[in-house]
N, C-alpha and C positions, 0 to 999 in steps of 0.2 A: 316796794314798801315805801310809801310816805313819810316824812320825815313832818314828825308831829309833837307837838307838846314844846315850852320855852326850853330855849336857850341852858339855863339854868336848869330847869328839873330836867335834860338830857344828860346835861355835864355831872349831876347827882347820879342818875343811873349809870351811867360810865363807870364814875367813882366806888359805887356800889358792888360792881362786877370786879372790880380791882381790891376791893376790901375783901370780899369772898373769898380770892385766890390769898392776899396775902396775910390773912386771919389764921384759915386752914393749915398754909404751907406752915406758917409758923410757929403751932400748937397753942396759938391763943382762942381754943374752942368756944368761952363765953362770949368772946368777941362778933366768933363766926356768926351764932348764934342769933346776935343780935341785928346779922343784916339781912333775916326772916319776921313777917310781923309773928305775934302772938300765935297766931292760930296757923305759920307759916308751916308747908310742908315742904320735905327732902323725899327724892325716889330713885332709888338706883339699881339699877340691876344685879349689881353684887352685893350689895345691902340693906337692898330692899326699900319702905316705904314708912317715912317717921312724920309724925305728924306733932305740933304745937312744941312747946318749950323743953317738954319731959320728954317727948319722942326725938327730937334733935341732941339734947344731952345724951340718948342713949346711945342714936348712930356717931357722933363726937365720940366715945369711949370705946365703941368698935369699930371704928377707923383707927384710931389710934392705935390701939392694939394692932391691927392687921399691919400695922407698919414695920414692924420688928425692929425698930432701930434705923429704920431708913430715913433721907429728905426727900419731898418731894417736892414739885414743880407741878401747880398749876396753871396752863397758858391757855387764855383767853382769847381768842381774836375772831374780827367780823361780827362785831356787838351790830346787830338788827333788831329795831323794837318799834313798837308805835305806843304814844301817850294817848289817853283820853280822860282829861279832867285828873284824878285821881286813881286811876287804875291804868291797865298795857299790859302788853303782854312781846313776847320775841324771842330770839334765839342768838347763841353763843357758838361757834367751835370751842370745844376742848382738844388741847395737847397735855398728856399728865407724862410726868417723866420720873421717876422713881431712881432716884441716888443712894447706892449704899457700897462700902468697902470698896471708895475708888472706883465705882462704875456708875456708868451712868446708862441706861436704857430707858426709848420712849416707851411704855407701856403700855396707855390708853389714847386713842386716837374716837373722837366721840363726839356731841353736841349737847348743852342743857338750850331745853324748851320752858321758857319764863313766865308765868304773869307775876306783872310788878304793882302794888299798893302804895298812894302817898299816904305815911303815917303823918301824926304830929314831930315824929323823930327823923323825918326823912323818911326819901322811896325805900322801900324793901323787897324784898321777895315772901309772895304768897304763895308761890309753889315754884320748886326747880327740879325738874326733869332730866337726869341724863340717861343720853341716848349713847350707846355704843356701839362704834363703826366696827370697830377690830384692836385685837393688844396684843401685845409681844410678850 
């Protein structure tokens, strides 16, 4: 993979992927939210596929729920992507690690597959994919 687009709008998508994890881990959903454009989509295999504003507040409320009181851990690494002008696309590992009553187990071991949008707000996610290797 090439290594494309400035300087700048890479270190924003970096940024990006780090706001993701630490938006979600820590239940600031509006937040989350907001580092998908308008018409961004989520797809999960456990929760399926939410599409634009209303469809992401809905998966935001059934994650949460499914958490029962847990912290969890999302970790990022091997951010691969290519820019072009205003659009990209790429892919992430996931390590998701689910903390509750004193334990800690990795759970999900997986990848999201990306295309990224520059808004006027900064890049976002126009869709995130995750892919699941295997969980504990």
């Amino acid at each position: 993979m090439a290594i494309t687009g400035t300087l700048e709008d890479r270190e924003e998508v970096r940024a990006l992927h780090a706001r993701y994890c630490l938006t979600i881990d820590g239940g600031r959903y509006d937040e989350w939210i907001d580092c998908f454009t308008e018409d961004g989509v989520f797809e999960s295999p456990r929760f399926g596929k939410h599409s634009g504003r209303d469809g992401l507040k809905h998966f935001a409320a059934l994650y949460k729920e499914s958490l029962g009181g847990a912290q969890v851990l999302h970790v990022v690494a091997n951010p691969a992507f290519e820019l072009d002008g205003a659009g990209g696309a790429g892919t992430t590992y996931l390590l998701y690690y689910h903390c509750k009553d004193g334990r800690v187990q990795q759970s999900t071991v997986g990848y999201f597959t990306d295309k990224l949008r520059k808004t006027p707000a900064g890049w976002r996610f126009a869709s995130r994919r995750l892919t699941i290797l295997g969980h504990h």
